[in-house]
N, C-alpha and C positions, 0 to 999 in steps of 0.2 A: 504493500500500500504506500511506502512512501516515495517510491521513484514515481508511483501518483498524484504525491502529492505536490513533490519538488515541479514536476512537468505540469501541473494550474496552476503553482506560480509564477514560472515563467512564462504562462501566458496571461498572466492579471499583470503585468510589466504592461504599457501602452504608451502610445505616441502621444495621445492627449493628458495634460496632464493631471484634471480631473479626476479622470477615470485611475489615470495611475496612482495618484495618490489614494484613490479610495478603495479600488479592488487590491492594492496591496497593504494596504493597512487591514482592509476586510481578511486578506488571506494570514498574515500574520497574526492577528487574534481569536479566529475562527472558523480556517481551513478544515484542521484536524480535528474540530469537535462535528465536522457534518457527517452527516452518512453516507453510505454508497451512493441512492439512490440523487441526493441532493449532491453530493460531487458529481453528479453523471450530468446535472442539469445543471449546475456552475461550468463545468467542460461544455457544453452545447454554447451557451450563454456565452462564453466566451470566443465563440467563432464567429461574432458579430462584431462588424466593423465598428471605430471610436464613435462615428459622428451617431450612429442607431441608435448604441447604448448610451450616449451623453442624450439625445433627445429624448428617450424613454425615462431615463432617471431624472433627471433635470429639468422636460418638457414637456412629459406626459402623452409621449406620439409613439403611437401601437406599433408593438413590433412583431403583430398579428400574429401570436404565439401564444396562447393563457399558460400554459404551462413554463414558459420564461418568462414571464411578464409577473404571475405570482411567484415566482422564487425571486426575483429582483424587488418584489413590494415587500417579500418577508422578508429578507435580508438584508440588499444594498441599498435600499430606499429609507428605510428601519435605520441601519447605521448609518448612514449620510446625514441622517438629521438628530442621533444623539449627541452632535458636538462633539463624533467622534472624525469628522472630515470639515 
């Protein structure tokens, strides 16, 4: 499990630096307590271009997915506005 888990965090690394800041801060306090099934959909989620997932999180513009879209409200949308980004 953790060459899995080393391999989503370097893909929560991004160009934008929004997202970098928050999916790597997300990954370093809360990678390793997800589950399988919720790593598999962090891993999906993460094969979505900066500008997608800065609009979804940020913007509120569907990235016609319910099942990324609620792992992104329970999690990075969640953390983004604990004052922890």
């Amino acid at each position: 499990m953790s060459k899995e888990i080393n391999r989503i965090k370097w893909k929560c690394r991004r160009g934008m630096r929004e997202l970098d800041l928050l999916l790597r801060e997300f990954a370093a306090k809360y990678l390793e307590k997800l589950d399988e099934t919720n790593l598999k959909i962090l891993d999906e989620v993460l094969d979505y271009d900066d500008q997608s997932l800065f609009d979804y999180i940020f913007k509120n513009i569907s990235l016609s997915n319910n099942k990324h879209e609620h792992f992104i409200d329970k999690f990075l949308k969640k953390f983004s506005t604990m004052g922890n980004f």
